[in-house]
TIZATI-36429 format. One record per residue (C-alpha): residue in one letter; x, y, z. Coordinates in steps of 0.5 Angstrom, whole numbers, plus 500, padded with zeros to 3 digits. Each point is the difference from the previous one (the first is absolute). Layout:
N
NODE type  xx  yy  zz
NODE    a   X   Y   Z
...
END
This chain:
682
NODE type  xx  yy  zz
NODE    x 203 341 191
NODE    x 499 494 495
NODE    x 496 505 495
NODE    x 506 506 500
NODE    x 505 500 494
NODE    x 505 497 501
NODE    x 507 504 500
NODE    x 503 500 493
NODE    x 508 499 500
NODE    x 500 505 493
NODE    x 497 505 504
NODE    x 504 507 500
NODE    x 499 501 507
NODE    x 502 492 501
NODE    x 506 499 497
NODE    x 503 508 503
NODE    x 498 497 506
NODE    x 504 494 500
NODE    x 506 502 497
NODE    x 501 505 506
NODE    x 500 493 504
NODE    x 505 497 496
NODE    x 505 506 500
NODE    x 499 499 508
NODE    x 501 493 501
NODE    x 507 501 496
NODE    x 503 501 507
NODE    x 504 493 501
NODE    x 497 500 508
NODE    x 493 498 497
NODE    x 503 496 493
NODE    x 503 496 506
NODE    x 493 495 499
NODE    x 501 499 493
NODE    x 508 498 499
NODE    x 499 499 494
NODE    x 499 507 497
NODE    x 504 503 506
NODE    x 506 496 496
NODE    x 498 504 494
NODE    x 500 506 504
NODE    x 507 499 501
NODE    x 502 498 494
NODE    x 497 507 497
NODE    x 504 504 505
NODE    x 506 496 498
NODE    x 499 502 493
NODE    x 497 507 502
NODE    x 507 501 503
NODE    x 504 498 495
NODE    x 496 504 494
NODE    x 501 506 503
NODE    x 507 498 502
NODE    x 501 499 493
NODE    x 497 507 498
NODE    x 504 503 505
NODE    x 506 498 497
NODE    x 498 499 493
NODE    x 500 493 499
NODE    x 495 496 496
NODE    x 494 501 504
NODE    x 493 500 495
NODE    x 500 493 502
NODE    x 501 499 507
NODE    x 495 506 500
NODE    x 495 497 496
NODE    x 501 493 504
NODE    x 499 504 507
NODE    x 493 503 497
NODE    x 498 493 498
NODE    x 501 497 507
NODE    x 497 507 504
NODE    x 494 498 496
NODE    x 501 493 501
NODE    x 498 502 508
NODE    x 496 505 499
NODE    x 496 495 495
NODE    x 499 495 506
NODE    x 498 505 505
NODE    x 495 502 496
NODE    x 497 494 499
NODE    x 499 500 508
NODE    x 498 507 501
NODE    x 495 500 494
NODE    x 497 493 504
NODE    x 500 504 507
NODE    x 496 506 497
NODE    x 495 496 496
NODE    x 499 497 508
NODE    x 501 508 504
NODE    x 494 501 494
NODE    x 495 496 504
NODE    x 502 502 506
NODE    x 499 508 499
NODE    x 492 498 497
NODE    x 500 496 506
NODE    x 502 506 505
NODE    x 495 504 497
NODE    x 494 495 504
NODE    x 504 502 506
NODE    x 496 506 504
NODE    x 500 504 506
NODE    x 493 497 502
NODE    x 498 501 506
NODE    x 497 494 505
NODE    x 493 499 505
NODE    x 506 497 505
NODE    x 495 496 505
NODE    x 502 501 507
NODE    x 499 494 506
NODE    x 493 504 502
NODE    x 498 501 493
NODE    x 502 507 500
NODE    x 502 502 492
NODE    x 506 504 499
NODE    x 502 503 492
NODE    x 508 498 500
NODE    x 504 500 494
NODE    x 500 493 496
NODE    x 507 500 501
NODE    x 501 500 507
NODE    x 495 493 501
NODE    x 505 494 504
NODE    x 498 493 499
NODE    x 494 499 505
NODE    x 497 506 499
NODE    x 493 500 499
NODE    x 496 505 494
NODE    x 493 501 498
NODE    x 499 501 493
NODE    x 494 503 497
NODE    x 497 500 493
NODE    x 504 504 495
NODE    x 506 500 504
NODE    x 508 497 498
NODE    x 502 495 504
NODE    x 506 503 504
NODE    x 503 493 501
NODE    x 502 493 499
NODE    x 496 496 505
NODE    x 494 495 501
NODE    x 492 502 501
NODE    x 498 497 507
NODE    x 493 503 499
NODE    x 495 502 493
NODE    x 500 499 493
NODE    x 502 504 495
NODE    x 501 501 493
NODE    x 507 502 498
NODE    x 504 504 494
NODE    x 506 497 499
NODE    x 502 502 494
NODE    x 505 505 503
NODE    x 504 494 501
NODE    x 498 493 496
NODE    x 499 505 493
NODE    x 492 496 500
NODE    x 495 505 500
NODE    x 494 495 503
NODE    x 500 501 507
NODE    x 500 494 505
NODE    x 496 497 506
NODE    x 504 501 507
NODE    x 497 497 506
NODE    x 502 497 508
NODE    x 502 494 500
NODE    x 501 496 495
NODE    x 506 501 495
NODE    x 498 506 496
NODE    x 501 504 507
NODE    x 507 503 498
NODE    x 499 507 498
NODE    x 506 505 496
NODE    x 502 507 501
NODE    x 498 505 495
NODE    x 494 496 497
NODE    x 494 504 501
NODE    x 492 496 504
NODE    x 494 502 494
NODE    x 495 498 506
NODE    x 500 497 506
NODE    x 503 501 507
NODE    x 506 496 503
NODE    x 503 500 506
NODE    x 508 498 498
NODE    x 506 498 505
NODE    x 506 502 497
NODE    x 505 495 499
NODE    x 507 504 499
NODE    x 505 506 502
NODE    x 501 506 496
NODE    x 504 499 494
NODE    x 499 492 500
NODE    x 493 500 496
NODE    x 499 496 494
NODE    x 500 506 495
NODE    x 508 501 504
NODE    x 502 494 498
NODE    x 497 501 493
NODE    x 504 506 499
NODE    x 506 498 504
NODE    x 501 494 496
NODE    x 499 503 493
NODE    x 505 506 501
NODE    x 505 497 504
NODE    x 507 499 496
NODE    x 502 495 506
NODE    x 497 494 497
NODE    x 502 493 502
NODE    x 504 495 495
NODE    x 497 494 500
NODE    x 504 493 500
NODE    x 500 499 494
NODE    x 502 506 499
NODE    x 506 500 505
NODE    x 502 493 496
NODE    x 500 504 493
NODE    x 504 505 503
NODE    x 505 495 502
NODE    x 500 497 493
NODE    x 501 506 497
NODE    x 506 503 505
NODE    x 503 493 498
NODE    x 500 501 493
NODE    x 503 507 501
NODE    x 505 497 504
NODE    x 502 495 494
NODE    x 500 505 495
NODE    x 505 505 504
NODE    x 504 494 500
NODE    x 500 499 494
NODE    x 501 506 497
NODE    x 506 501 504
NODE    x 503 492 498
NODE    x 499 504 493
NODE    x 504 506 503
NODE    x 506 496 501
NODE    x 499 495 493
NODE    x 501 506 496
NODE    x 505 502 503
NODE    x 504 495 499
NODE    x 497 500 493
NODE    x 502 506 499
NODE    x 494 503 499
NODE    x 499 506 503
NODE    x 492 502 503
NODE    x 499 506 505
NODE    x 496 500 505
NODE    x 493 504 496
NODE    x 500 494 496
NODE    x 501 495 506
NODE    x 495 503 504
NODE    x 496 500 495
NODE    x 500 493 498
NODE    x 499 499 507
NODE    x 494 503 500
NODE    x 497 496 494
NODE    x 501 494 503
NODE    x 496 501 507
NODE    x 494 500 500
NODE    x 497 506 500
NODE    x 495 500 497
NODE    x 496 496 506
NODE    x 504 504 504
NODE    x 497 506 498
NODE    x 492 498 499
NODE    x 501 494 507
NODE    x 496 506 505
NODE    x 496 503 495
NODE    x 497 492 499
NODE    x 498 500 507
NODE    x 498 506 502
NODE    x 496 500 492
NODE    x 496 493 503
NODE    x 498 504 506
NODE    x 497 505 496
NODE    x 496 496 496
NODE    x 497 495 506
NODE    x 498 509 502
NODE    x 497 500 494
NODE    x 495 494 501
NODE    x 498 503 507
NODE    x 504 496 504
NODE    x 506 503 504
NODE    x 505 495 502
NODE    x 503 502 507
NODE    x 507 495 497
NODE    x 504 499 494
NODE    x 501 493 503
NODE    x 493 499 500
NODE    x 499 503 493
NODE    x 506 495 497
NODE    x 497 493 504
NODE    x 494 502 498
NODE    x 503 497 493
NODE    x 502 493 503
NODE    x 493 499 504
NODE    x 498 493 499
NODE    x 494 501 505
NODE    x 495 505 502
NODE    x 496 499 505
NODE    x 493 504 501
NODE    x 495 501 505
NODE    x 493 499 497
NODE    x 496 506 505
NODE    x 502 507 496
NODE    x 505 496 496
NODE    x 496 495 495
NODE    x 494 503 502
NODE    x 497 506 501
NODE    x 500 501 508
NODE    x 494 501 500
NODE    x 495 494 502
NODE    x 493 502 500
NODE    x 495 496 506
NODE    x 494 498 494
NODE    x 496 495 503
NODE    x 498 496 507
NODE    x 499 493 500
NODE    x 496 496 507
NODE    x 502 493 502
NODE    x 494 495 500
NODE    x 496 503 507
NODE    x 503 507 500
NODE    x 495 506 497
NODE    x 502 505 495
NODE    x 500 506 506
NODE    x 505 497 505
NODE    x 504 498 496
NODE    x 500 507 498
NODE    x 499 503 507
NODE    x 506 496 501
NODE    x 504 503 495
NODE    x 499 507 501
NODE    x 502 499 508
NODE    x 506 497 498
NODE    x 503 505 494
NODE    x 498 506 504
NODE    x 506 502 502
NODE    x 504 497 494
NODE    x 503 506 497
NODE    x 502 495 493
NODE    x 496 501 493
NODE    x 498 493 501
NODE    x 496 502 507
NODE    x 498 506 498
NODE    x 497 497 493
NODE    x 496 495 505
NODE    x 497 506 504
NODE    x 498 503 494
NODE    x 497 494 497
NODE    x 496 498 506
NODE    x 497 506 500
NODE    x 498 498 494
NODE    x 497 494 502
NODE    x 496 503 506
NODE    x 498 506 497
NODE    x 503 504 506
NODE    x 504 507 500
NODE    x 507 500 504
NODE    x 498 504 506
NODE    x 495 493 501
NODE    x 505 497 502
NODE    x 504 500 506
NODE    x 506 495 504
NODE    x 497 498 507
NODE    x 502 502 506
NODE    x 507 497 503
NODE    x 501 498 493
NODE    x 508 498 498
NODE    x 502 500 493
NODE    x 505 493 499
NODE    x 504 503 494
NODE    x 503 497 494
NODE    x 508 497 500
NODE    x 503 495 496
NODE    x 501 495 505
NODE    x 492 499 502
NODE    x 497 502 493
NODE    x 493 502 503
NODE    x 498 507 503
NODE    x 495 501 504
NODE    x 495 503 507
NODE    x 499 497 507
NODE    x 494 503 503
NODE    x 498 497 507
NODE    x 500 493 499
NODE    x 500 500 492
NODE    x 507 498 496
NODE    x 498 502 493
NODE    x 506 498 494
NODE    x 500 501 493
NODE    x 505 497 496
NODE    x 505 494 497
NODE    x 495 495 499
NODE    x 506 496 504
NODE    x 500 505 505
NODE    x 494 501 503
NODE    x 497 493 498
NODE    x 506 499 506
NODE    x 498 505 504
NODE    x 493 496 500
NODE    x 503 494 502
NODE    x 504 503 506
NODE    x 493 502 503
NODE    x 498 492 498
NODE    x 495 502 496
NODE    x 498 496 493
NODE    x 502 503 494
NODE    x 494 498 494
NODE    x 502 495 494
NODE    x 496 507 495
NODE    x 507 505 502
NODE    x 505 495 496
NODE    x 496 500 494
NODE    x 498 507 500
NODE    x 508 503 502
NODE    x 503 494 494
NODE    x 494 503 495
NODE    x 502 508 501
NODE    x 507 499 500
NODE    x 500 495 493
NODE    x 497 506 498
NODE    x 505 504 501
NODE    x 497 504 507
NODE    x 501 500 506
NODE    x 497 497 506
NODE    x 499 504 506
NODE    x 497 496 506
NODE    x 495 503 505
NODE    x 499 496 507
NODE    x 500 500 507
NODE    x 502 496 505
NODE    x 492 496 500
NODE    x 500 499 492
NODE    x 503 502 493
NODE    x 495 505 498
NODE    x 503 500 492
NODE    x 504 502 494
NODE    x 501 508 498
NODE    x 503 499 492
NODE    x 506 506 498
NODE    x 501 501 493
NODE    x 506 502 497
NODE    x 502 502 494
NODE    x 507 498 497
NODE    x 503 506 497
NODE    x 499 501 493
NODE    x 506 498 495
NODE    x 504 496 505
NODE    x 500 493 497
NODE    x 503 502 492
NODE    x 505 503 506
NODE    x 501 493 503
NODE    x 500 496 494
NODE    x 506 506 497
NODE    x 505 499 507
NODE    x 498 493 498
NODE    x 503 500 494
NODE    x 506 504 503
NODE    x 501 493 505
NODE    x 498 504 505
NODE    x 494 495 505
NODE    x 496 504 503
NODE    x 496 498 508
NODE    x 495 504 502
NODE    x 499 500 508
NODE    x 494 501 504
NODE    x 496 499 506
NODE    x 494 497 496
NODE    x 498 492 501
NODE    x 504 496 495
NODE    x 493 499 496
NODE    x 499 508 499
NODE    x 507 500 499
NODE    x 501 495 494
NODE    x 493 504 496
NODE    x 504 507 500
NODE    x 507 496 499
NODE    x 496 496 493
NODE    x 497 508 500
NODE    x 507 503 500
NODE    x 504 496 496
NODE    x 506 499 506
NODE    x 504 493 500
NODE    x 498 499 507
NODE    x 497 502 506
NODE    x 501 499 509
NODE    x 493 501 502
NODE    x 498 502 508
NODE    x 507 503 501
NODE    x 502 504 506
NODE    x 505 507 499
NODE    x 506 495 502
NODE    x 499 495 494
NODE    x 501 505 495
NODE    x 507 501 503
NODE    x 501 493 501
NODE    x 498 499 492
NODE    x 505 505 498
NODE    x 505 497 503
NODE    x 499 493 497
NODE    x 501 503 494
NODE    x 506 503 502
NODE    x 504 495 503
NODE    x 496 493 496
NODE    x 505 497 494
NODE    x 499 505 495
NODE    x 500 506 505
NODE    x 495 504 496
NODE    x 501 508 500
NODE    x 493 502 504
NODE    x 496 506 498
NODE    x 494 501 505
NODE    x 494 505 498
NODE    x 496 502 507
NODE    x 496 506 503
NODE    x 499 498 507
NODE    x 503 501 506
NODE    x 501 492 501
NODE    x 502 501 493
NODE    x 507 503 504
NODE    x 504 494 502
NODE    x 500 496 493
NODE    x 500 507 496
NODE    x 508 500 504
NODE    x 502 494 499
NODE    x 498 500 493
NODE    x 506 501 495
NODE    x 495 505 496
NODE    x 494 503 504
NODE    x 495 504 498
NODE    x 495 504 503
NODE    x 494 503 498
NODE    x 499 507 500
NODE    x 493 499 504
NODE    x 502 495 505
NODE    x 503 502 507
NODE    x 505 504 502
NODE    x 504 493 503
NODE    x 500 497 493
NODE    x 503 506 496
NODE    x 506 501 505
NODE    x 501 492 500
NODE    x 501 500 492
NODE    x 505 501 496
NODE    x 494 504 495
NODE    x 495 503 499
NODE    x 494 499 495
NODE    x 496 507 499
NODE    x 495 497 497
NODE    x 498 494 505
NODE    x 502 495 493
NODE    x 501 493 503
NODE    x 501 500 491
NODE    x 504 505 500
NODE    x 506 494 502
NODE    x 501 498 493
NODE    x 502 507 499
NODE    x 505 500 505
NODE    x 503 494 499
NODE    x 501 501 492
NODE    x 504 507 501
NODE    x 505 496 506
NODE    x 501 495 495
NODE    x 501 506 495
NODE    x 505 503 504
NODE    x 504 493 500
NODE    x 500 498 493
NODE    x 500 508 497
NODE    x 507 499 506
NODE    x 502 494 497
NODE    x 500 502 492
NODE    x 503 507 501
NODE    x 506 497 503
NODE    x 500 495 494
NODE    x 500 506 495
NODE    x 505 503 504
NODE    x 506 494 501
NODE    x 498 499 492
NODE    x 502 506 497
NODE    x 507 500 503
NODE    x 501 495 496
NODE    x 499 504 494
NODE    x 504 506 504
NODE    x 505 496 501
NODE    x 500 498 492
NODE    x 501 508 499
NODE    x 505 502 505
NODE    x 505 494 500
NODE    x 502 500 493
NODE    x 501 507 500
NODE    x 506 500 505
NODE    x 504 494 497
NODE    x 498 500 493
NODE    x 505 507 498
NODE    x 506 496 503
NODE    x 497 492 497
NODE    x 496 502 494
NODE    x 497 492 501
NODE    x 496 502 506
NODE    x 497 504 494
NODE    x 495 493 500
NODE    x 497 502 506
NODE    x 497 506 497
NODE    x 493 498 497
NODE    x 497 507 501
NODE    x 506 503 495
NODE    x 500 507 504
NODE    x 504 505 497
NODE    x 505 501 505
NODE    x 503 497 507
NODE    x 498 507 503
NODE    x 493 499 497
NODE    x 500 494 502
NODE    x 501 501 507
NODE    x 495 508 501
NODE    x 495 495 496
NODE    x 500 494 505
NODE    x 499 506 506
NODE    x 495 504 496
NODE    x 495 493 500
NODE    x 501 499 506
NODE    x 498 507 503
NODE    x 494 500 496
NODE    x 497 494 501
NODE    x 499 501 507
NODE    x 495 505 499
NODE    x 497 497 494
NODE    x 498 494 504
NODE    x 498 504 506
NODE    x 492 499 497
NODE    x 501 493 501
NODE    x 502 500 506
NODE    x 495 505 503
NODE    x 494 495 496
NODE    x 503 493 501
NODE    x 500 495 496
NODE    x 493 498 499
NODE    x 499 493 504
NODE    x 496 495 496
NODE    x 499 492 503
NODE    x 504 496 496
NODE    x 499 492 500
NODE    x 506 500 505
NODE    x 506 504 503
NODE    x 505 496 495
NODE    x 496 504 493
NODE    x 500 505 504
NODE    x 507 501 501
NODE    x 502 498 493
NODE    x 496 505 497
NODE    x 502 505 504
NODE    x 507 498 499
NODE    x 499 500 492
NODE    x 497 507 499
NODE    x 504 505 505
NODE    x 507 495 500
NODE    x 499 500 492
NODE    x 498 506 500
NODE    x 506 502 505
NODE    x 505 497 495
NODE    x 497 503 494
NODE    x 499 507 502
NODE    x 506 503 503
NODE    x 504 497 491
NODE    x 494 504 497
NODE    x 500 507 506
NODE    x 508 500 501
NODE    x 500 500 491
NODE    x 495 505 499
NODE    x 504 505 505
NODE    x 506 499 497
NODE    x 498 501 494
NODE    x 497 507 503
NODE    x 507 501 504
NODE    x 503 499 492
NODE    x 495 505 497
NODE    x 501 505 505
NODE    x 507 499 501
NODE    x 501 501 507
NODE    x 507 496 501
END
């Protein structure tokens, strides 16, 4: 999906598209979200009705005419903008539909009995048999197998990825396609409720939720329109007793230059256009708020396994204590990995094998055997077998299983765990409850490019922590590694909730963004103000996020946060641009009406435009056309670039779309009068 062309807005197909959306949000039961415009809407038909009342009758009604169609445009304008944003999205959605095939499943029955069913007739809990070759009917987690996956229909990458039980990268997606292997899924959502639904859901829906700061512009915006009613009424009732006499075109349309309706009109284009462009990125943001507080973020939280390293941790050597042979430590090790479906247990398998020189079929788990798995609370996995009690595990952990059988811990295991973990490994130990066989080293590797990605978010004053389940030395090698600004080591699933709320309710109350894959990762990813999920990770993570990241980037973070801000400050400026050009539109419109009856309000006329009735077509004609003119702009953003503080960046913005919204109406309202003047059309 990344490496489509992205729908352009000067297509013909586009734009025709977009202009019927805008002719059909012309009803005041939907312009009723937009107050603003849908006062506009009002005064149109006002002035519709008096033009044609005029013509009927044989008055003046060129004029009133050509207001009413500037003011039409003025709301067309406005809803085009919206309705062009939508398509760009509903674009998206469409190529995303096409990924969506009436496939068929090897559904599994409870006697292993397979059964070729409909894709989309799978519920949560359904379990499927996918072979080489086939699409991947649904959103699910493989319990059983490793396969190599094409997830290109989906991500827009054309390098397929590695999923496997166990671990974190066990979530799979429907309509990606298995290259080679044979996975045994458990199906992990309802028909209409899978990851590719959600996307297109969310893209083509019209319902999109305003975010607070939206909701509080809104309200600003509806005040100021409230003001400039008033205040056009006060100068109904002062030129009146000046003896001035102004119809109701000319009201309506001063009233209508006054409000801003500019950023009333490009207001829900800014939103939905953010959206978008997150979409562009790979990322599917499920919530506008999301989308916008990722702007504020002064804190990101990052889990290490699958977020700043690859995932993937790799068993890469054995090492005895003093006393132990090399063949029990390794004996040992295998006996307690035999049932221990994660990477790391089936690496130390495949790298036992190695060492002893055996196949698979030569090892076999001994009668009466029981499988001790893996949970965040113990941190050791292991077998009972008879009297024997084999664990792996936490250096901590196990070292306290040890004891617990009073038996001695050897003076070796410290030097050689404080040795793998400096280094930037992690230590597994093996013992029973006699002795500490010795240390097992996991490699990881920390994902290529994430430290610039740091080092940028630090630049944007935004601290990143990364926590993880390692000990706190191999903990400080990957954080020194990684760039972070800080670390928890030997974190357990609650600690990330607990972290995320500190931030949250500390004296600064951080706005926390949270990256996770896995399915301990789904209370913190709830808590936080921006959660992302991997793509790859479980199915639990991705329904808990308000996000979700395609490319399983934790780098792709940067990306997210610069478009939130994008969205505040491109806000921001636009509503600048737009209360600054009434100030030249009052400059036009003002002296235009008092100036016949008192030649001296002739000073405020520093345009010079030719006539009163000109002045006023003028001031109506900018205002229409500039909506449609800033419409790029609102749909690409303002480009987000770190300034040294908030206030420079404020100020700079205020300069150029303040000035500019000063400057350009004197130069755009003058040069269309002087078209008005040429052609002669009052």
């Amino acid at each position: 999906m990344k490496n489509e062309k992205t729908t352009s807005i000067f297509e013909v197909k586009t734009l025709l598209e977009a202009f019927k959306g805008s002719l059909k949000r012309l009803n005041p039961l939907t312009l009723i979200k937009n107050p603003v415009i849908l006062v506009v809407e009002i005064g149109a038909i006002i002035t519709t009705l008096i033009g044609i009342t005029n013509l009927v009758y044989g008055g003046n009604f060129l004029f009133n005419i050509q207001i009413s169609i500037w003011l039409w445009f003025t709301v067309i304008f406005a809803n085009f903008a919206e309705s062009l944003a939508e398509i760009r999205g509903k674009a998206r959605a469409k190529s995303l539909k096409t990924t969506r095939t009436e496939a068929f499943a090897n559904k599994l029955g409870n006697d292993g009995e397979i059964t070729s069913v409909p894709a989309l007739s799978l519920k949560k809990q359904d379990m499927v048999l996918v072979k080489e070759g086939e699409i991947i009917p649904s959103d699910g987690d493989i319990v059983k197998g490793t396969g190599l996956v094409d997830e290109s229909a989906i991500t827009g990458e054309s390098a397929p990825v590695i999923r496997e039980s166990g671990g974190d990268i066990s979530g799979v997606t429907g309509g990606t396609k298995l290259l080679s292997g044979e996975i045994k899924i458990r199906i992990t959502v309802d028909p209409g409720e899978t990851f590719l639904d959600s996307m297109i859901n969310m893209v083509e829906s019209a319902k999109r939720e305003k975010t607070p700061n939206e909701k509080a512009l809104e309200i600003l915006l509806m005040g100021l329109t409230a003001l400039f009613i008033v205040v056009v009424v006060t100068i109904t009732a002062f030129s009146n007793f000046m003896g001035v006499t102004i119809s109701i075109p000319i009201l309506i349309a001063l009233l209508v230059c006054l409000m801003p309706t500019t950023i009333g009109g490009l207001l829900p284009a800014i939103g939905i256009a953010g959206m978008d462009r997150l979409l562009q990125h790979n990322v599917i943001a499920l919530s506008g708020r999301a989308v916008e507080a990722s702007g504020d973020v002064s804190a990101v939280l990052l889990d290490k396994t699958g977020t700043i390293t690859l995932g993937s941790r790799k068993a890469s050597e054995f090492i005895p204590v003093d006393g132990v042979k090399m063949n029990d430590l390794i004996e040992a090790s295998i006996l307690s990995s035999l049932a221990d479906e994660t990477p790391e247990g089936r690496s130390i398998v495949v790298l036992a094998k190695k060492e002893l020189g055996i196949r698979g079929q030569d090892i076999r788990a001994p009668d009466d055997s029981t499988f001790i798995p893996f949970t965040p609370e113990t941190r050791m996995s292991g077998i009972d077998y008879g009297p024997n009690k084999i664990r792996k595990g936490a250096s901590d952990s196990v070292q306290e299983f040890v004891k617990s059988c009073e038996s001695i811990v050897p003076d070796d295991v410290k030097s050689i765990v404080e040795e793998i973990s400096r280094s930037g490994d992690t230590p597994l130990v093996v013992a029973d409850c006699s002795k500490i066989y010795g240390v097992i080293r996991l490699k990881d590797v920390v994902k290529k490019g994430i430290k610039n990605r740091l080092m940028q978010l630090r630049r944007m004053g935004i601290q990143s922590v990364m926590i993880t389940g390692d000990n706190p030395l191999t903990a400080a090698s990957i954080a020194a590694e990684a760039g972070v600004d800080d670390f928890v080591a030997e974190a357990r699933p609650e600690t990330k909730l607990e972290m995320i709320r500190k931030y949250q309710s500390g004296e600064t109350q951080h706005l926390v963004a949270m990256i996770g894959d896995g399915t301990n990762d789904a209370p913190a990813l709830a808590q936080a103000d921006v959660a992302v999920a991997m793509s790859a990770g479980t199915a639990a993570a991705r329904e808990a996020a308000n996000m979700v990241d395609l490319d399983s980037s934790p780098a792709k973070l940067l990306d997210i946060v610069e478009i939130g801000k994008e969205i505040l400050i491109t806000r921001g400026a636009l509503t600048t641009f737009s209360i600054a050009t009434d100030v030249a539109k009052y400059f036009a419109i003002i002296p235009a009406l008092f100036a016949v009856t008192y030649p001296e309000l002739n000073v405020l006329n520093i345009m010079h435009l030719s006539t009163p009735g000109s002045a006023v077509l003028s001031a109506v004609i900018f205002n229409a056309l500039i909506i449609p003119l800033l419409i790029p702009l609102s749909l690409r953003g303002v480009k987000y670039r770190p300034a040294s503080s908030v206030t420079k960046l404020l100020g700079t913005n205020i300069l150029i779309y303040g000035l500019g919204g000063l400057a350009l109406p004197f130069i755009g309202i003058k040069l269309i009068d002087m078209i008005i003047s040429f052609l002669g059309v009052i």
